[in-house]
C-alpha positions as CSV (number, residue, x, y, z in Angstrom):
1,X,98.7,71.9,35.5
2,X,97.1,70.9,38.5
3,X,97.8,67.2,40.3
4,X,94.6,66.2,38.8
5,X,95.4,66.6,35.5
6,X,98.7,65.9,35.3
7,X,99.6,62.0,34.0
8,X,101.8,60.2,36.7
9,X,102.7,57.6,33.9
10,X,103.6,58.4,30.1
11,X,100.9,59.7,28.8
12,X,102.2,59.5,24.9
13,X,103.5,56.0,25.7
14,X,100.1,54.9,26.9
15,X,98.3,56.6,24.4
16,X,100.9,54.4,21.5
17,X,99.6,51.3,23.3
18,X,95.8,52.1,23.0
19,X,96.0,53.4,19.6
20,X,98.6,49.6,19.0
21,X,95.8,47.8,20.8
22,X,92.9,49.1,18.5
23,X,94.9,49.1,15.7
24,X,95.7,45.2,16.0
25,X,92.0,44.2,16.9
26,X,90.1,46.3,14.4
27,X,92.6,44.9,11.3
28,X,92.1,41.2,13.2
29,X,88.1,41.9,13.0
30,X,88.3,42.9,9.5
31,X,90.6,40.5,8.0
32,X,88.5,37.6,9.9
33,X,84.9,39.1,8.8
34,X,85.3,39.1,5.1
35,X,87.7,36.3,5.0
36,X,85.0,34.1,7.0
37,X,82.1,35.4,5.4
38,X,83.3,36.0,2.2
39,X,86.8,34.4,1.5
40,X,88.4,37.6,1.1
41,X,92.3,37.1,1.3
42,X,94.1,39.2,4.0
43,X,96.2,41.3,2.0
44,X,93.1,42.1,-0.5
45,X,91.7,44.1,2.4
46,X,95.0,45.4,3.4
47,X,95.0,46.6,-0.2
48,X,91.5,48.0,0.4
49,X,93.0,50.1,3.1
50,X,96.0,51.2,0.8
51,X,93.2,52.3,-1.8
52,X,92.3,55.1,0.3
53,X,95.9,57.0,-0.5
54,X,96.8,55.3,-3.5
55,X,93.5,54.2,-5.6
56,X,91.7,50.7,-6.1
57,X,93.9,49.5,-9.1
58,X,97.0,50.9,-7.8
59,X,96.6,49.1,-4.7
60,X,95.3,45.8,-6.3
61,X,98.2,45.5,-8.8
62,X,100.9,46.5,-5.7
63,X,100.9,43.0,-4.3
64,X,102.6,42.6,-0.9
65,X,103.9,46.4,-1.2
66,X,100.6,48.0,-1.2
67,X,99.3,45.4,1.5
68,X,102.1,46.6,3.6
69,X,100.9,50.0,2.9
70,X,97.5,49.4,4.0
71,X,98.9,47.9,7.4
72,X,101.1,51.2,7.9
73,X,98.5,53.3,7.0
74,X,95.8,51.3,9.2
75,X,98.4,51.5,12.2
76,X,98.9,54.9,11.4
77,X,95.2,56.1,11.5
78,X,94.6,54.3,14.8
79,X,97.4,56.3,16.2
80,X,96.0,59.7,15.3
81,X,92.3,58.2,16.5
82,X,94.6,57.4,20.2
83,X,96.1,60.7,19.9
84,X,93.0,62.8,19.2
85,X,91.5,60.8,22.3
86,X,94.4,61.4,24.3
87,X,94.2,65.5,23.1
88,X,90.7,65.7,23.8
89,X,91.2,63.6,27.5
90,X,93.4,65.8,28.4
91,X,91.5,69.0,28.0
92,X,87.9,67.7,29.4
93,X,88.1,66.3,33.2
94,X,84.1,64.4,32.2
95,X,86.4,62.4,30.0
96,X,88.8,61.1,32.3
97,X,86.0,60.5,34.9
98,X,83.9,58.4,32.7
99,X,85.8,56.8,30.2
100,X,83.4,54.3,29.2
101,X,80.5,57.0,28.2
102,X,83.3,58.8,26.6
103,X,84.9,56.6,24.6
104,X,81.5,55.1,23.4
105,X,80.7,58.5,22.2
106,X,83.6,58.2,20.7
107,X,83.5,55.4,18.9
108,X,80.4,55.8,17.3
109,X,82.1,59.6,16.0
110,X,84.5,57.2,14.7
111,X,82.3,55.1,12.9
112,X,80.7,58.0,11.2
113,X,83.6,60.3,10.3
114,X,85.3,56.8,8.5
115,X,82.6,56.0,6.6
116,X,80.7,59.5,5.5
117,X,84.0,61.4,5.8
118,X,87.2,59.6,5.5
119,X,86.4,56.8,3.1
120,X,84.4,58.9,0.8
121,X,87.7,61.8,0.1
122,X,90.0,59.7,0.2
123,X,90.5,57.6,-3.8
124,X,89.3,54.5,-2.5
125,X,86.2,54.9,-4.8
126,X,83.5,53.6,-1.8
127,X,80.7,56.2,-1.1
128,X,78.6,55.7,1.8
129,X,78.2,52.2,3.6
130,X,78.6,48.7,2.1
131,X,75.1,47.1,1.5
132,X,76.2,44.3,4.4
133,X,74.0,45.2,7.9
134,X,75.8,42.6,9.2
135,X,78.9,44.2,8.6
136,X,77.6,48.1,9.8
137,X,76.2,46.6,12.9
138,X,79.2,44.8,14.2
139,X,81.7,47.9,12.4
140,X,79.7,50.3,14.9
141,X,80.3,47.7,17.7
142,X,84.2,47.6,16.7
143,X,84.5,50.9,16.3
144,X,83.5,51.2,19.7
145,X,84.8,47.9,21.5
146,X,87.5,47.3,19.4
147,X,88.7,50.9,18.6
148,X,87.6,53.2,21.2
149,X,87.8,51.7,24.4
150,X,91.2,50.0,24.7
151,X,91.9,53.9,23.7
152,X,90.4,54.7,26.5
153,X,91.6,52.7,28.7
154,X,95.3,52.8,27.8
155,X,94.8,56.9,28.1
156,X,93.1,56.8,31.5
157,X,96.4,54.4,32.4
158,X,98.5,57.7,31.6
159,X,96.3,59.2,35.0
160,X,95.5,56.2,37.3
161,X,97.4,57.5,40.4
């Protein structure tokens, strides 16, 4: 590994913190979107995040259990999003150099793979986007904002000299 490329500060520790940091604003921008717009309760879109493992009516009758699953499981999924940035970062120099371009890239991969890829296989019963442009125009913006770039920037921490 040349001095470039090597990370002077922990990269898997700064890579936890991104992925913590998206994690905690893209649940925050969530639960205050439908709960403002449409008086959704938290922990029904916590269980809307549980759904995707264990189905819609499992997750609605599982009460604060399968809320607390949909907060695990949406920590857990940032984490792999951090650590697939943090893989990728550390293979492609363009990356490190311009974080901003790259994570925005990123993000909107993000958005896509959730929602065409993710959501659909997994038994939360959704296909394809909800009928809300409100909500797709500001989930591409968090996906990005919210999700990619304090990735980003808590990877490109790991090898700020």
């Amino acid at each position: 590994m040349t001095a470039a490329v090597r990370p002077v500060r922990s990269l898997p520790l700064w890579t936890l913190i991104g992925g913590l940091i998206a994690a905690t604003l893209d649940i925050a921008y969530a639960i205050g979107y439908w709960g403002l717009t449409k008086g959704v309760a938290a922990s029904r879109v916590l269980h809307s995040v549980a759904s995707g493992l264990i189905g819609r009516d499992a997750a609605l009758a599982g009460g604060a259990g399968s809320a607390a699953l949909g907060l695990f499981l949406h920590y857990f999924i940032a984490l792999l999003m951090a650590a697939a940035y943090a893989l990728a970062a550390s293979k492609s120099a363009w990356m490190r150099r311009h974080p901003w371009p790259a994570a925005t890239a990123y993000g909107l991969w993000l958005f896509v793979a959730m929602n065409f890829i993710v959501v659909p296989l997994s038994r939360a019963g959704m296909k394809g986007l909800p009928p809300d442009p409100v909500w797709i125009g500001l989930s591409v913006l968090v996906h990005i904002v919210f999700v990619a770039w304090p990735i980003a920037w808590a990877v490109n921490r790991a090898y700020k000299r």
